[in-house]
C-alpha positions in Angstrom: -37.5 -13.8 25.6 -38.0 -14.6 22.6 -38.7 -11.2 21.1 -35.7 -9.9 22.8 -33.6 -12.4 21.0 -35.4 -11.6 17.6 -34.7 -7.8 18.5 -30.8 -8.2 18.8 -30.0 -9.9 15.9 -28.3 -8.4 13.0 -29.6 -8.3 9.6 -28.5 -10.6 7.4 -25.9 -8.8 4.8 -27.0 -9.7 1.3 -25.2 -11.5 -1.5 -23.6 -8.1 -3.6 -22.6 -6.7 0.3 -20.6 -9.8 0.8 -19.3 -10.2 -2.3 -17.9 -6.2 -2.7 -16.5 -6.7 0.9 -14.4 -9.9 0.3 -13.7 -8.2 -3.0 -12.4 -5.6 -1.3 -10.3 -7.2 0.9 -9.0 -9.4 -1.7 -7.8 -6.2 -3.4 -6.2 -5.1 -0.4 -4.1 -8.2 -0.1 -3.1 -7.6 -3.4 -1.9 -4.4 -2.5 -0.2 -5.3 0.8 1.9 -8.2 -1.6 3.0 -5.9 -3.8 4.2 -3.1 -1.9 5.8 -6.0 -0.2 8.1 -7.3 -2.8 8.6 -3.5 -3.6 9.8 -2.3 -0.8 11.6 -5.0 -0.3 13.3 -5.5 -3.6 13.4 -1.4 -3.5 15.1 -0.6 -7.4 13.4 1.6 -8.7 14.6 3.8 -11.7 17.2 2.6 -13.9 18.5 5.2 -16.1 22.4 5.7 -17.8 23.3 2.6 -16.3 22.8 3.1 -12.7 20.2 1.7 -11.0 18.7 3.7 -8.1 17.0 1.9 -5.2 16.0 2.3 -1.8 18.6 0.5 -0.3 21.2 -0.1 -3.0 23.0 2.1 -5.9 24.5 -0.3 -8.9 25.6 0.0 -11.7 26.3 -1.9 -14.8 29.6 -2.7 -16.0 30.7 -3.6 -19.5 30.3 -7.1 -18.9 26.7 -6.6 -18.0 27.7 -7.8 -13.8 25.9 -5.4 -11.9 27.8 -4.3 -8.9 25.7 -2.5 -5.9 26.8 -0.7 -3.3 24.8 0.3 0.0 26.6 3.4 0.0 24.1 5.9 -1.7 26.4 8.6 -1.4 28.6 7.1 -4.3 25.4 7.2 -6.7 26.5 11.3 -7.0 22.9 12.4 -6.7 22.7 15.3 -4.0 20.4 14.1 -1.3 19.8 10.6 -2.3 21.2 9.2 1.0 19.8 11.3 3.2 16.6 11.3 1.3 15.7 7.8 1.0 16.0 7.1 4.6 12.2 8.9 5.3 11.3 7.5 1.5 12.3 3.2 2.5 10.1 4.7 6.3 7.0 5.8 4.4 6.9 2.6 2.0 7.6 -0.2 5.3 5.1 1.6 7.5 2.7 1.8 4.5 2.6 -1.9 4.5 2.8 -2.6 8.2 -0.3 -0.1 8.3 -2.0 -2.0 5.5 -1.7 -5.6 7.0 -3.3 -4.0 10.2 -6.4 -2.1 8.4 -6.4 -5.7 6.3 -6.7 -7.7 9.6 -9.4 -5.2 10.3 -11.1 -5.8 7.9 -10.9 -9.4 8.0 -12.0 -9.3 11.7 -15.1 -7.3 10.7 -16.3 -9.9 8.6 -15.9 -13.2 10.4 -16.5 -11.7 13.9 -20.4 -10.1 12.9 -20.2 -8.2 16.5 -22.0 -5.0 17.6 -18.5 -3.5 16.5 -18.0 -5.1 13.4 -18.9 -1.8 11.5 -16.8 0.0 14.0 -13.9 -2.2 13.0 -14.8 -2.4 8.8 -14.2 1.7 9.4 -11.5 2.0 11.1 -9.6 -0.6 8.6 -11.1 1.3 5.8 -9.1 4.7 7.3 -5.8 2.2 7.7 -6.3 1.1 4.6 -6.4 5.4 3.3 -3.1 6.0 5.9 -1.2 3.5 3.6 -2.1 5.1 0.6 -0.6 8.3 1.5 2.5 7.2 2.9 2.8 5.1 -0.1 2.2 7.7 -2.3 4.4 10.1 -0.4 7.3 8.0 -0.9 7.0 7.1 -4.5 6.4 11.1 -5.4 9.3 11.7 -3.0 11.6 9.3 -5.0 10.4 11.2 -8.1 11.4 14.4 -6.8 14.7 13.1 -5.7 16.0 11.8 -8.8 14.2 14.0 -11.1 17.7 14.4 -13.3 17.1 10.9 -14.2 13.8 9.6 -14.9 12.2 8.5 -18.0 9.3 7.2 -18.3 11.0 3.7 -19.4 13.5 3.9 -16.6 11.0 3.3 -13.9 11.3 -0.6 -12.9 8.7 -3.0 -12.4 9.1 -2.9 -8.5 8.6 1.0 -8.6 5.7 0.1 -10.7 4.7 -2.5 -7.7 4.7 0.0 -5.6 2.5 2.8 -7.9 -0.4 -0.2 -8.2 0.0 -0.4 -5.2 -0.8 2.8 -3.9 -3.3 3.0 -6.5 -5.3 0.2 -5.1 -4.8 1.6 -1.3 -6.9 4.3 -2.3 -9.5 2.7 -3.9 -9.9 0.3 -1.7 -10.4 2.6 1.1 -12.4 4.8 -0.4 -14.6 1.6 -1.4 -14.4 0.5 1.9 -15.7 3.3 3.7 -18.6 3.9 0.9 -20.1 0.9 1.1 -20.4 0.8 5.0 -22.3 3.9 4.6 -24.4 2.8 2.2 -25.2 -0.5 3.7 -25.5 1.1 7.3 -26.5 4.8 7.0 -26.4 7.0 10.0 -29.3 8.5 11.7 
C-alpha cells in the first residue's frame, strides 16, 4: 500500500518552476487590468481636436470643455461607426477570455490534480486567444482612422491596451514553454 501511495504522488515542482508560474500569472493579471480600464475608458487617438474612442467621439471646444457624443457617425470618418462595433467586441471578449485562461491558470496551481497540466495548457492557449483578439482590435482601430494618427495622438488607454496585448502574448507563449519543459512528452 504503501508503495502504491509513493507511486502516485506528484513530484514536487521546484523553487524557479513556482516562481516563473506565479510570475506568470501575475503578469497576466496585469494584463487583464489594463485592457480593463482600456476598454472601458475606450479613447484612443486624439488628433485635430477630436478624440476618437470606442464608444464616444468629442471634441474640444475653445474653452477647452470637451463635449462627446455617442453618435460616431458625427466624428465624419467613413466607417468609424460601423467599424468599432466588431473593434469594442474583440477588446471585451479579449478580456472576458483572459480572466478565464487566468482562472485557469490559477486553478492549475492550487488544485496539483492529475489535470493540473491539462488545465496550466489550456489557460496558456486562452491566454494566446486574447492576444489576438486584442491585437485585432487595436490594428483594426489603426486602420480605421489611419487619416489621423500620429504617433503622439495615441492616448494612454490605447497604450493600455497595446501593453496589454503585448503581455497576452508573452505570457502565453511563456506559459505554454515552460509546461513543456517542466513536463516533456513521451
Amino acid at each position: 500500500k504503501a508503495q502504491r501511495l509513493l507511486a502516485h504522488r506528484r513530484p514536487q515542482k521546484s523553487f524557479f518552476e513556482t516562481l516563473i508560474r506565479s510570475l506568470i500569472i501575475l503578469c497576466v493579471a496585469i494584463a487583464v487590468v489594463l485592457s480593463s480600464i482600456s476598454v472601458c475608458d475606450g479613447r484612443w487617438l486624439f488628433a485635430r481636436g477630436q478624440l476618437f474612442g470606442l464608444w464616444h467621439f468629442c471634441t474640444v471646444s475653445n474653452g477647452s470643455v470637451l463635449r462627446c457624443v455617442t453618435d460616431l457617425s458625427l466624428a465624419k470618418v467613413e466607417g468609424l461607426s460601423v467599424g468599432v462595433i466588431p473593434i469594442r467586441s474583440m477588446v471585451s471578449f479579449a478580456v472576458v477570455v483572459a480572466i478565464f485562461g487566468l482562472e485557469l491558470l490559477m486553478v492549475s496551481q492550487v488544485c496539483e490534480d492529475t489535470n493540473a497540466r491539462r488545465k496550466w495548457s489550456m489557460g496558456s492557449v486562452l491566454i494566446l486567444g486574447s492576444f489576438l483578439l486584442s491585437a485585432t482590435g487595436v490594428l483594426s482601430f489603426s486602420i480605421l482612422v489611419k487619416d489621423h494618427l500620429t504617433f503622439t495622438g495615441f492616448t494612454l488607454t490605447y497604450w493600455c491596451e497595446f501593453i496589454a496585448a503585448f503581455l497576452f502574448f508573452l505570457n502565453g507563449i511563456s506559459g505554454l514553454h515552460i509546461n513543456s519543459l517542466t513536463h516533456p512528452r513521451n
